[in-house]
C-alpha positions in Angstrom: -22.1 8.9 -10.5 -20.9 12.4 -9.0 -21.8 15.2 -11.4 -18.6 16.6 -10.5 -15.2 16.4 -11.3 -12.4 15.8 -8.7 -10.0 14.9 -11.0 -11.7 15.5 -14.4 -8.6 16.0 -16.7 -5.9 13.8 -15.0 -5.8 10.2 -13.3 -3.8 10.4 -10.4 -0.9 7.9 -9.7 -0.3 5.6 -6.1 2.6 8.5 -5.7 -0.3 10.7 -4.2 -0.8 8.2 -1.5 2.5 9.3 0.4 1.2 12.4 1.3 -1.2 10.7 3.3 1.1 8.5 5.4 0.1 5.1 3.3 2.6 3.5 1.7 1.1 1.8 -1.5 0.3 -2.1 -0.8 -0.4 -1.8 2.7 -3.6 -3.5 3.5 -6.1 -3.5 6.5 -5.1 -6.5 9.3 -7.6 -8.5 8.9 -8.7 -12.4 10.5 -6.7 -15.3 9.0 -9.1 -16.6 7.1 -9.2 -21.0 6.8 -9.0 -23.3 4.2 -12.6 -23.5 4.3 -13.2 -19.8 4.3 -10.6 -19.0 0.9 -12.0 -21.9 -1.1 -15.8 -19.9 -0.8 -14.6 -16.7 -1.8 -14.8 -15.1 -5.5 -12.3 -12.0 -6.2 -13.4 -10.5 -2.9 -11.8 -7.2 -3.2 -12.6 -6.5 -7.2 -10.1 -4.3 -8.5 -10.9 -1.3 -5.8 -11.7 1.1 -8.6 -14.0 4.2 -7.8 -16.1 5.8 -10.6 -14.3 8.8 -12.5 -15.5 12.4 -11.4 -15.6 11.4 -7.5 -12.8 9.7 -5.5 -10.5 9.9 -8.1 -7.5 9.5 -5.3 -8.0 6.1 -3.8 -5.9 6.1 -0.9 -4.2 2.1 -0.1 -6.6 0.9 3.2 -4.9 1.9 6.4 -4.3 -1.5 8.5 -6.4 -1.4 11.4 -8.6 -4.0 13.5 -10.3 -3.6 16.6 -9.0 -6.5 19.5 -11.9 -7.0 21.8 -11.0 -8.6 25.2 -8.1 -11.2 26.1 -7.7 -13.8 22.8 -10.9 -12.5 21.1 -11.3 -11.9 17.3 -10.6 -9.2 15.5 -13.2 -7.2 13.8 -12.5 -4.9 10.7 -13.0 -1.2 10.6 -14.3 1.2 7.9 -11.0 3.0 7.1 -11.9 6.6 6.9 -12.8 7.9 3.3 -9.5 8.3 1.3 -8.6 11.9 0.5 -10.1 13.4 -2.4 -7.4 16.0 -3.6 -9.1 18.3 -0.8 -8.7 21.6 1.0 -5.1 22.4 0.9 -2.9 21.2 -1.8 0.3 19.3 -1.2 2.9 20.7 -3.6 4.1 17.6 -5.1 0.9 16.2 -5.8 -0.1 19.6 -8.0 3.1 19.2 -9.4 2.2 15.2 -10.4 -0.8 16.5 -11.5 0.7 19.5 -13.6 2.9 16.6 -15.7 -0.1 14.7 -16.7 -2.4 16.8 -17.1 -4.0 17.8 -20.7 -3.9 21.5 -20.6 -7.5 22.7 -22.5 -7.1 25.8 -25.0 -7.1 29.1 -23.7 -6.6 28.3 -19.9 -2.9 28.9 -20.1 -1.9 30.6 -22.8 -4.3 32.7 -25.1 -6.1 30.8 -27.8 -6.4 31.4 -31.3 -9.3 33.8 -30.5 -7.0 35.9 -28.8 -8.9 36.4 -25.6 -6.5 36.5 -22.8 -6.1 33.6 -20.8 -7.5 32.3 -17.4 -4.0 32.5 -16.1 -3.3 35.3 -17.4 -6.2 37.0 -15.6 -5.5 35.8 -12.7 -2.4 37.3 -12.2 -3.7 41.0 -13.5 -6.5 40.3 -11.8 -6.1 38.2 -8.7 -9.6 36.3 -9.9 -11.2 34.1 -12.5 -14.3 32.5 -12.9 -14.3 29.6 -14.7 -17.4 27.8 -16.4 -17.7 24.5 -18.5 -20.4 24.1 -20.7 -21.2 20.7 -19.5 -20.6 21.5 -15.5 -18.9 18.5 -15.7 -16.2 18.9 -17.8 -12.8 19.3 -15.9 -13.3 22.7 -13.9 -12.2 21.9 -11.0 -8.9 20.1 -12.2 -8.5 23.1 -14.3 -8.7 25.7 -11.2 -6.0 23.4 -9.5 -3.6 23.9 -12.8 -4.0 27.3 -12.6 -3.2 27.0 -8.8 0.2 25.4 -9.3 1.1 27.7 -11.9 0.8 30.6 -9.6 2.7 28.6 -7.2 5.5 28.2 -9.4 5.8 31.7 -9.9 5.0 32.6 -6.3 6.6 29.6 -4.0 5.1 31.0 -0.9 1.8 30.3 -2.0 -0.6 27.9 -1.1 -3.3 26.3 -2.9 -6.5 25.3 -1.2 -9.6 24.4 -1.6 -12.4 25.8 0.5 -16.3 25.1 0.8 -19.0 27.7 0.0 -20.7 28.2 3.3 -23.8 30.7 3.2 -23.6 31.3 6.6 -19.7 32.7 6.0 -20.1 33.6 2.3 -17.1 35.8 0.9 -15.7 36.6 4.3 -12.1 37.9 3.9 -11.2 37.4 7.4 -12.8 33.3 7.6 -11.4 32.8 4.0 -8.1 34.7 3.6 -5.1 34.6 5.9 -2.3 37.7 6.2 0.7 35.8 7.1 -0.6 32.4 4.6 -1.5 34.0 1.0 -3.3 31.3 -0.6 -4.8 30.5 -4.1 -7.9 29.8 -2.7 -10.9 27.5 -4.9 -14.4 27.5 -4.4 -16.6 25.2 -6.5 -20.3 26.9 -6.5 -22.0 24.5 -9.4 -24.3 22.6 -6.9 -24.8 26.1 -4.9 -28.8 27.5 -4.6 -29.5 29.9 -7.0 -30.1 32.1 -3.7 -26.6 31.7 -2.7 -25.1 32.3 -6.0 -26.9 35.8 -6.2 -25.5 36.4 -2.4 -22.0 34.8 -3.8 -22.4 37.3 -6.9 -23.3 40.0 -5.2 -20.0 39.7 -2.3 -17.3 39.1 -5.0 -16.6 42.6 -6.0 -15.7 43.8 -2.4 -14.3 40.5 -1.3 -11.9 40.8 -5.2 -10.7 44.1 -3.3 -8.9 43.2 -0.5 -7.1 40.2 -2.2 -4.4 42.6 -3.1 -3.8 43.4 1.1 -3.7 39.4 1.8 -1.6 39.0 -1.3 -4.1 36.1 -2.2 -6.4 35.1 -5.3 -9.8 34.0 -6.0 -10.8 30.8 -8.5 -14.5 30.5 -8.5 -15.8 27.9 -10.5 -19.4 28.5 -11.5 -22.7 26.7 -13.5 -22.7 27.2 -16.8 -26.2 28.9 -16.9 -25.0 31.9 -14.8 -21.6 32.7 -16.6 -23.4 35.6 -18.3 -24.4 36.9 -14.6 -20.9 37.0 -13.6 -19.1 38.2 -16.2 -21.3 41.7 -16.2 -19.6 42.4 -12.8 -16.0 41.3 -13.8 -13.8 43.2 -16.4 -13.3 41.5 -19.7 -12.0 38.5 -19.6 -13.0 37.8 -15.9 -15.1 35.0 -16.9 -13.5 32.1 -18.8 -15.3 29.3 -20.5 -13.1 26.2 -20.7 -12.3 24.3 -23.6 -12.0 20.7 -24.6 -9.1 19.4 -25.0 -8.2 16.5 -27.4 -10.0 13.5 -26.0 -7.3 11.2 -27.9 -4.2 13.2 -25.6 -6.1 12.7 -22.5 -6.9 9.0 -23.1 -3.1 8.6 -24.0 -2.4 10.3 -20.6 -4.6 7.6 -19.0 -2.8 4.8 -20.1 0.5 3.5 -20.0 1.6 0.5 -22.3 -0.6 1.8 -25.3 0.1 2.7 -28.2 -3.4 4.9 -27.9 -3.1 6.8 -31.3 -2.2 4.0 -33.6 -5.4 1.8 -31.4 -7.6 4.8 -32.1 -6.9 4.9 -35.4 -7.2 1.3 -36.0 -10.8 0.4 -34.2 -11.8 3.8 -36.1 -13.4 5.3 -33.0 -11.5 8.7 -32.9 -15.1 10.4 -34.0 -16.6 8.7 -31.3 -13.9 9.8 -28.8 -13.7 13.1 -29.2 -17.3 13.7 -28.5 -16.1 12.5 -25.2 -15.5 15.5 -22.2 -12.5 14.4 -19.7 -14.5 13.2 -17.1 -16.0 10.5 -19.5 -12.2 9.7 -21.0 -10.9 8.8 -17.7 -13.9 6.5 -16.9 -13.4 4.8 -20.8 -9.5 4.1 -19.8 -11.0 2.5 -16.1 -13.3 0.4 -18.6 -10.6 -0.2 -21.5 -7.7 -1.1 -18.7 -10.3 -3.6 -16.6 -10.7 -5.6 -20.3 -7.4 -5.8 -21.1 -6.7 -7.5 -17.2 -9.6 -10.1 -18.8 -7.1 -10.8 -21.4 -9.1 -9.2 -24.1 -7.4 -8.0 -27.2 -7.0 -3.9 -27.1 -9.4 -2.9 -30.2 -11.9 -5.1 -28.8 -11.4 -4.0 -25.1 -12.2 -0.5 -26.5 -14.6 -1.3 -28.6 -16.2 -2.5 -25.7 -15.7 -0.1 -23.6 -17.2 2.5 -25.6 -20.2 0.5 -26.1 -20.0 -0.3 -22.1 -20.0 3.9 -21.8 -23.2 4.7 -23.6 -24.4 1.5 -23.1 -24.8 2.3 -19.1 -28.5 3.9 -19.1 -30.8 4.0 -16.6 -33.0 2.8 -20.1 -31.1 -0.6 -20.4 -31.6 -1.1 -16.9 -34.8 -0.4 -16.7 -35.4 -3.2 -19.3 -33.4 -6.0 -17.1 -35.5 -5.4 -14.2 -38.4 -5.2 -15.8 -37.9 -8.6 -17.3 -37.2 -10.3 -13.9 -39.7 -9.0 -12.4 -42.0 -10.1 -15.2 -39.9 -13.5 -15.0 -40.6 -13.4 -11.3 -37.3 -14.0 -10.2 -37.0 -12.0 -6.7 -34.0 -13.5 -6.3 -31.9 -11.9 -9.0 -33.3 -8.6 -8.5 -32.5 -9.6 -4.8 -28.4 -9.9 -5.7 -28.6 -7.4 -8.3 -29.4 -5.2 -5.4 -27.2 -6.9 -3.0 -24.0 -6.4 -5.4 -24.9 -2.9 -5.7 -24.2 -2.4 -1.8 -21.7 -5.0 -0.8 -19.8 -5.3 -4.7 -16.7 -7.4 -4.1 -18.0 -8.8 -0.8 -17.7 -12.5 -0.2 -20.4 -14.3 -2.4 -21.6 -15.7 1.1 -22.3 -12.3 2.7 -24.0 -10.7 -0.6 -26.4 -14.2 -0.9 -27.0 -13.7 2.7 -28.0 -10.0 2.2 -29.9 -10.7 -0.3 -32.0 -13.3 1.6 -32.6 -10.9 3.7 -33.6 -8.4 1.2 -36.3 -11.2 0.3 -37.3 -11.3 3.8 -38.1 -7.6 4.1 -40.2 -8.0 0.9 -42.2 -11.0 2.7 -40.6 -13.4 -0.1 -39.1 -16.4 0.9 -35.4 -18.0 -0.3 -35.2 -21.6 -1.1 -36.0 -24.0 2.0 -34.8 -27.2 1.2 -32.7 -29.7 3.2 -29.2 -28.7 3.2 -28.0 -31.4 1.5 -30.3 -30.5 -1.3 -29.7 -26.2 -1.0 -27.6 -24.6 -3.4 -24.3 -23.2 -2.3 -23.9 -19.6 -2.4 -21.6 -19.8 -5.2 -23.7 -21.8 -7.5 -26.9 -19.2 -6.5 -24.6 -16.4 -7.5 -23.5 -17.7 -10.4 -27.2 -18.6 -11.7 -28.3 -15.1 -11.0 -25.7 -13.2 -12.3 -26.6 -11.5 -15.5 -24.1 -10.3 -18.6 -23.7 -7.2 -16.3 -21.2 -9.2 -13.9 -17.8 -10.1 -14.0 -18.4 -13.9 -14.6 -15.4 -14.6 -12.3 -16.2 -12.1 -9.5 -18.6 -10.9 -7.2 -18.3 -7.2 -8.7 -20.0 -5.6 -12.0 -18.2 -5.1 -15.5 -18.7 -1.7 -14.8 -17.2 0.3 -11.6 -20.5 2.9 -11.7 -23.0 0.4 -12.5 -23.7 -0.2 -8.7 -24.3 3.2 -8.3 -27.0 3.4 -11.1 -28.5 0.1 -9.7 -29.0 1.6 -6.0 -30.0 5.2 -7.9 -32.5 3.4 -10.4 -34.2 1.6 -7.5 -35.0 4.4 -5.3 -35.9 7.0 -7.8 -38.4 4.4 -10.1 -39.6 2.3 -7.3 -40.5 4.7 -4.3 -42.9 1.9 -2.6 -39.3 0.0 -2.1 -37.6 3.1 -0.2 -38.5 2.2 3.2 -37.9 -2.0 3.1 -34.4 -0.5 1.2 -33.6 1.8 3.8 -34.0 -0.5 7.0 -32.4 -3.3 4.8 -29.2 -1.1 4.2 -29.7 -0.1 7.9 -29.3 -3.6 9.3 -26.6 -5.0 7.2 -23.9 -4.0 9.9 -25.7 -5.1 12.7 -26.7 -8.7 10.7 -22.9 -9.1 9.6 -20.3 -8.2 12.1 -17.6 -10.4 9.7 -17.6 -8.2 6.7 -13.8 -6.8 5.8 -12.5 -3.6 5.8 -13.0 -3.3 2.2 -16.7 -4.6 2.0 -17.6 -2.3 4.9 -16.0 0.7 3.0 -18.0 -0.1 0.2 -21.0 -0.7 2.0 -20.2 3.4 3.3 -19.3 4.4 -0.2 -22.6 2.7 -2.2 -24.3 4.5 1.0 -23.3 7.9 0.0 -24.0 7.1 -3.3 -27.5 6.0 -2.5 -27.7 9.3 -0.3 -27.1 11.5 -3.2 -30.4 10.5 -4.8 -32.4 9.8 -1.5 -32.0 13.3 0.2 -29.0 14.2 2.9 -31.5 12.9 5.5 -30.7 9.3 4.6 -27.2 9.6 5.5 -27.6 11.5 8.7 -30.2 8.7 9.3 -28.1 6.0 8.0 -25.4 7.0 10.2 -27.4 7.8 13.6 -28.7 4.0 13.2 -25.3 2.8 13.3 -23.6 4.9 15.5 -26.0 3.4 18.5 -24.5 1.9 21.2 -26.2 -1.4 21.9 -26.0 -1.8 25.6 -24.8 -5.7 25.1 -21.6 -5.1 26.0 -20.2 -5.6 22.5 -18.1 -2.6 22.4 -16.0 -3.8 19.7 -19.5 -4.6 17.6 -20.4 -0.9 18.7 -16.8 0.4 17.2 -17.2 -1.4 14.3 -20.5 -0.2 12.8 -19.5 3.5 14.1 -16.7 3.5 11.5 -19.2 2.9 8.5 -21.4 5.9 9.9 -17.9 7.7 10.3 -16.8 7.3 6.7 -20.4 7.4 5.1 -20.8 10.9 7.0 -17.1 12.1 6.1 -18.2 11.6 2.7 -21.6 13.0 3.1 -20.2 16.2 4.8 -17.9 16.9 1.9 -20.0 15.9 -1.4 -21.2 18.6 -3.7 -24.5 17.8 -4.1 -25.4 16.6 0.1 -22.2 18.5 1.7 -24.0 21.6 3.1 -27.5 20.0 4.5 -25.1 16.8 6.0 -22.2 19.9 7.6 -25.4 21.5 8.7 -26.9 18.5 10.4 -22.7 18.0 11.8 -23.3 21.7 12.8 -26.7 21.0 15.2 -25.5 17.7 16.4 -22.6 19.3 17.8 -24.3 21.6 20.0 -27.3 19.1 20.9 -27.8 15.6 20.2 -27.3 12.7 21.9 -24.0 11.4 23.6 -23.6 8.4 21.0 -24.6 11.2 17.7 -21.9 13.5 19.4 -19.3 11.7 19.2 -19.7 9.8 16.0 -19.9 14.0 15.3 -16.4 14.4 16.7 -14.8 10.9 15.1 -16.5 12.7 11.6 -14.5 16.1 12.7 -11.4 14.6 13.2 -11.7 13.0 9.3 -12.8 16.2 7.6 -10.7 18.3 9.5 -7.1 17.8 7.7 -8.6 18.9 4.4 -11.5 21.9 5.9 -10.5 22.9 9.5 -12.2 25.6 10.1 -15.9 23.2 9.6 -13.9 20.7 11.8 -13.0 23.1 14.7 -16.5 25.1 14.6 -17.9 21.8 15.4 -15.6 20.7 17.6 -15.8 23.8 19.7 -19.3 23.1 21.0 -18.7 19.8 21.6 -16.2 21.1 23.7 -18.5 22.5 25.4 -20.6 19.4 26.2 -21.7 18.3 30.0 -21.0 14.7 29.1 -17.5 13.2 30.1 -16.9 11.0 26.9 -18.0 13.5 24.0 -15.2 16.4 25.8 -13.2 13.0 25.6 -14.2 12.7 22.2 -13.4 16.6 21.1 -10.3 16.2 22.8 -8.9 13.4 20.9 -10.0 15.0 17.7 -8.6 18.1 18.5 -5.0 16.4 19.3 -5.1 14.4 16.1 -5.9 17.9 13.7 -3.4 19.4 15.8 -0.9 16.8 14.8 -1.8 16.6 11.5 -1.9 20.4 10.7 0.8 21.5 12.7 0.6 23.9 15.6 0.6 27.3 13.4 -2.7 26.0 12.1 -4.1 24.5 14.8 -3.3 27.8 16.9 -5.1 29.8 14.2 -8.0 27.1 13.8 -9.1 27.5 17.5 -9.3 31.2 17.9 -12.9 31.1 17.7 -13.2 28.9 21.0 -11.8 31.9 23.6 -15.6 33.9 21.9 -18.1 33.2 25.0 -15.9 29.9 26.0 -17.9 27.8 28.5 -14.8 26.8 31.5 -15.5 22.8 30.0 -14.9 24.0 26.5 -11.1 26.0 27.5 -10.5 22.7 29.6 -10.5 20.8 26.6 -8.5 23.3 24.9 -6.2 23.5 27.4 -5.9 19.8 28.4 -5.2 19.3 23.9 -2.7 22.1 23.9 -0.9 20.4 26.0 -1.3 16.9 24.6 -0.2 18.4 21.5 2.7 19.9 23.2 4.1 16.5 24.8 5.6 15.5 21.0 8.9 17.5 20.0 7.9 20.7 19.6 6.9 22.0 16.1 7.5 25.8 14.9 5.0 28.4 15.1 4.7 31.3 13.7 5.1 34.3 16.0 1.4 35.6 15.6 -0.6 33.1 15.6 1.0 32.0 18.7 1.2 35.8 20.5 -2.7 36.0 19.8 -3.4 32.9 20.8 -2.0 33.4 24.4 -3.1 36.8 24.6 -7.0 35.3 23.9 -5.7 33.0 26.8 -4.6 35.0 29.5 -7.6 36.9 28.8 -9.8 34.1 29.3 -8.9 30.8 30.2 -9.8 29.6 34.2 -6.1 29.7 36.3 -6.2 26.0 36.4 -6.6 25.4 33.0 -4.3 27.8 32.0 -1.6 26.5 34.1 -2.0 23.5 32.4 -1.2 25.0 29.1 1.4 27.5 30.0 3.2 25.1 31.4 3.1 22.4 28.6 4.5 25.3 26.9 7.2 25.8 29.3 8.1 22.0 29.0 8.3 22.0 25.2 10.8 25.5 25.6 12.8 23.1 28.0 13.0 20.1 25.3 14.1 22.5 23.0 17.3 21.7 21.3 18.0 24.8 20.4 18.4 27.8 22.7 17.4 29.8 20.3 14.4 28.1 19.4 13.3 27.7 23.3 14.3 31.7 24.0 11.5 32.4 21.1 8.6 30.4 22.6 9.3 32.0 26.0 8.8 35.4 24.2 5.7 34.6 23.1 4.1 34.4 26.1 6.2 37.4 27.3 4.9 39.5 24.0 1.4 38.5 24.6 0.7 40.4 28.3 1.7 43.4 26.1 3.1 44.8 29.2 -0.3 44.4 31.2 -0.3 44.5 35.3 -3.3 41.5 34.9 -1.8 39.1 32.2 1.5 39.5 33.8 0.0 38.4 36.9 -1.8 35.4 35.3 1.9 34.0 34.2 3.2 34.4 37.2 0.8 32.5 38.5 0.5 29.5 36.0 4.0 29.2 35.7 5.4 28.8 39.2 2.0 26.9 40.7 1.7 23.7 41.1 4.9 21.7 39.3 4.4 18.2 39.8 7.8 18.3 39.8 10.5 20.9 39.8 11.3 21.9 36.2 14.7 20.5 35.0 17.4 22.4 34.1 18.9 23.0 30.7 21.5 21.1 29.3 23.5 23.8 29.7 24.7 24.3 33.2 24.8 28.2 32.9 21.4 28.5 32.1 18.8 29.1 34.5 15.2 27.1 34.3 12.6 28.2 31.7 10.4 29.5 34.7 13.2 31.8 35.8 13.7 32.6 32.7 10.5 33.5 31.9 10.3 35.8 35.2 13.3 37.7 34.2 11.9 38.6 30.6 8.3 39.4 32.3 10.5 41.6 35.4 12.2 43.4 32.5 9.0 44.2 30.9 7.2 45.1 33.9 10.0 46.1 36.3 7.7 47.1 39.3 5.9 44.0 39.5 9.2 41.9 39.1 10.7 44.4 42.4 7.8 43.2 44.2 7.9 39.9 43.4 11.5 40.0 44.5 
């Protein structure tokens, strides 16, 4: 289980999912599966939940299916990782979130203690720091309410989330933008005490010039170093969050209960208000997974309180040890085989776990066929009162987790036969759905958390290999599950900086398969942390090899798309700084990509600075190719207003220079493939003449000689 909240006071509704593009129910395309096929399976898919305090917004899967050669089979795809309320904020989500969420004492409105409160500082103060005595108990959910409260009050404001980076620190001019102010969150619990001290040590100058980018700080810290904070921050500048009533937040879970009257009936409100948030929202995933059993709602919470303190590494450690005293390899085989592939087909996780036997040199049954169990009868006769008696999945939705995390930290003589076992699974089974390859990812990540970051970047590498066999679709299918295991890996709080460091190194020199599993992970982690994506990106840029610049490219477009072209403009500044020519001909080959769609807005600046770095830099073959993109999306233009403004950018940015005039002369009458049309009005002239006259009235000599 993640330490840390994502969504630690709140559980977020299916309404979330629109922001994303999915429209709730849609499912991956998957084979038809036969008669024969259905009548095997056992609740394949579970009930898709995710344990509370980690991907608390499950986004629906995204259909898609790889087609390999005339007629062939489809093979699933890991769908990339769903979004976890990351980097920046989509208004109507934080204002979802804001309606159910349990507000704690003191955070928004002063408490009976009369300290002001966090929001309250914030505003006087444009930052808080807020710590929770548990570091698990809601901060990051809190830091978001306090977000959309300034937004309310300041509509022009975004809210964001970004990553500590040690490397960029506190940097005002990396973190803060002029012409976007921001309410900007940075979660440092799982930081180095190094890097707090470093952390500590910037905030005072970096609280200074928030005022200039009309911006604000929310820094969410350990508990154990509140004290060290709030001796540099005026009073106040440190708040410690509250609990709020664990009987409200439950009743916010669910929907259909009468919660107080059910609380007050089983006699568990003692019990339940020990709980923090975090813990609440996993009881309700435990409480609403009974009550789909048809269990009786005192009972089913009953139940699930019992299932909550009940899930220890202790009791777990007493049902392996009695198989393995009872010598039964094989249900220690699918306990394990659950834990990775929960919800899978009981076929694939019986085959898995013969194979997990195999690695231990243990054999499965060998009898005649006609004599062997079936896979759902071997199931069924190892499953233990941990398992959904009617599904391959756990009662449970974290119990997996603590199965793959008990295993590698208690049993380190099993690490290696677990890791190549793991390893293999994609490779051995190239049937498994797009659910049961996500979840093979996801349980990876897990896994990763306890193993050391070096399993996932090892995990991933494994499966990212091409094999040489032709199968490209095979090859396609097990990069997706290094894709979203990395995704994850890059952005968790515990792994994120060693895996975005690893990202980091691969980019500028690894292999060609490494690289461009690097880019695919860009291209996820991008939408929510650009500037990690496009550092990355750039040097992969850079690369000698055809199909990684392929690769960067296709990332490149795709954030572009996503983030709009103000953003992307202002993401790839940092590529014109010592720009090999194959890194600008990427850039200049996804500007205009980007460009071929109808052309977005853009804010003046960013797109003035970005041609100015341009003209200053780019070869005169790739920058033709961008100016004129540019000149094409001006021509498609509706509006002549719209389409006289982006032909003043490039005017603006030669700032009246002989040499950058020069350069777009050059890349905008050179080389049309064919003549540029003219507008839809008659009476005006072409965009290239049109830019000409702007440049001649700027630089009237050069235009006479031109002439």
């Amino acid at each position: 289980m993640d330490a840390h909240d994502i969504d630690g006071f709140n559980v977020l509704d299916s309404a979330e999912q629109a922001q994303d593009g999915f429209a709730p129910g849609d499912q991956p395309l998957l084979p038809a599966e036969s008669a024969e096929d259905v009548s095997h399976r056992i609740a394949a898919l579970g009930n898709n939940s995710v344990a509370a305090l980690h991907d608390a917004t499950v986004t629906n899967y995204n259909a898609d299916a790889i087609y390999i050669g005339e007629g062939a089979s489809a093979l699933a795809r890991a769908n990339a990782r769903p979004r976890q309320d990351r980097g920046l904020q989509n208004p109507a989500a934080l204002a979802r979130r804001a309606q159910r969420y349990v507000v704690p004492p003191g955070l928004l409105a002063a408490d009976d203690r009369h300290d002001p409160s966090a929001l309250d500082v914030l505003r006087e103060q444009r930052v808080v720091v807020l710590a929770g005595q548990t570091d698990e108990g809601g901060e990051f959910s809190a830091g978001l309410r306090l977000g959309y409260e300034m937004q309310q009050k300041h509509p022009g404001l975004a809210v964001r989330e970004d990553l500590f980076e040690p490397d960029v620190g506190l940097d005002a001019t990396e973190l803060l933008d002029r012409e976007s102010p921001a309410v900007v969150l940075i979660d440092g619990r799982t930081a180095a005490a190094d890097d707090l001290r470093e952390l500590r040590r910037q905030l005072i100058a970096f609280t200074g010039k928030l005022d200039d980018y009309r911006s604000y700080l929310i820094l969410v810290v350990p508990w154990r170093q509140r004290d060290e904070f709030a001796d540099i921050l005026p009073a106040g500048g440190v708040h410690e969050l509250g609990k709020p009533s664990s009987v409200d937040v439950l009743d916010r879970c669910l929907t259909g209960v009468d919660v107080r009257h059910l609380v007050a009936e089983t006699g568990k409100a003692e019990e339940l208000e020990t709980l923090w948030p975090p813990d609440v929202t996993q009881l309700a995933d435990r409480f609403e997974r009974r009550l789909a059993q048809d269990e009786q709602p005192g009972p089913a919470l009953r139940e699930a309180l019992r299932d909550l303190s009940g899930e220890s590494p202790e009791a777990l450690r007493e049902e392996i040890h009695a198989r393995q005293e009872a010598d039964d390899a094989e249900g220690l085989a699918l306990l394990l085989a659950t834990a990775v592939l929960e919800g899978a087909d009981v076929r694939h996780l019986v085959a898995a776990a013969d194979s997990l036997l195999a690695h231990n040199g243990l054999d499965s049954e060998q009898s005649a066929p006609l004599l062997r169990a079936s896979p759902y009868t071997r199931f069924q006769r190892a499953a233990g009162s941990y398992h959904d008696p009617d599904a391959a999945t756990f009662r449970s939705s974290t119990f997996g987790d603590l199965v793959l995390r008990h295993f590698w930290g208690e049993h380190p003589d099993l690490r290696t036969e677990l890791r190549r076992w793991i390893g293999e699974i994609p490779r051995k089974f190239e049937d498994l759905s797009a659910p049961e390859l996500d979840r093979l990812a996801d349980r990876s990540l897990e896994l990763a958390a306890e193993g050391g970051p070096g399993l996932a970047t090892a995990l991933a590498r494994d499966w990212s290999r091409t094999t040489g066999t032709g199968s490209r679709g095979g090859d396609a299918y097990r990069r997706s599950v290094a894709v979203r295991l990395l995704a994850g890996a890059a952005l968790h709080p515990m792994i994120g900086r060693e895996v975005r460091n690893t990202l980091w190194h691969w980019s500028r020199r690894a292999d060609t398969d490494v690289q461009r599993l690097t880019a695919e992970v860009c291209a996820q982690i991008g939408p929510s942390f650009p500037r990690i994506a496009f550092t990355r990106l750039k040097h992969l840029a850079g690369s000698a090899d055809d199909t990684v610049r392929d690769a960067a490219r296709e990332a490149l477009v795709g954030l572009g798309g996503h983030l709009g072209l103000t953003t992307f403009l202002r993401s790839v500044r940092r590529w014109f700084d010592g720009g090999s020519p194959e890194r600008l001909g990427v850039l200049a080959d996804g500007v205009a990509s980007l460009l071929e769609t109808d052309p977005l807005r853009v804010e003046s600046e960013a797109a003035v600075s970005f041609w100015r770095r341009a003209l200053d830099t780019m070869q005169p073959a790739d920058l033709r190719t961008a100016v004129q993109a540019w000149l094409h999306a001006a021509q498609r233009c509706p509006d002549r207003a719209e389409s006289d403004e982006l032909i003043e950018h490039l005017v603006r940015a030669t700032d009246s220079e002989s040499v950058r005039i020069a350069r777009v002369h050059y890349a905008s009458r050179v080389g049309w493939a064919t003549p540029v049309p003219e507008s839809p009005d008659a009476d005006h002239t072409t965009m290239v003449d049109q830019l000409v006259t702007r440049l001649d009235e700027v630089d009237p000599i050069w235009g006479g000689a031109d002439s």
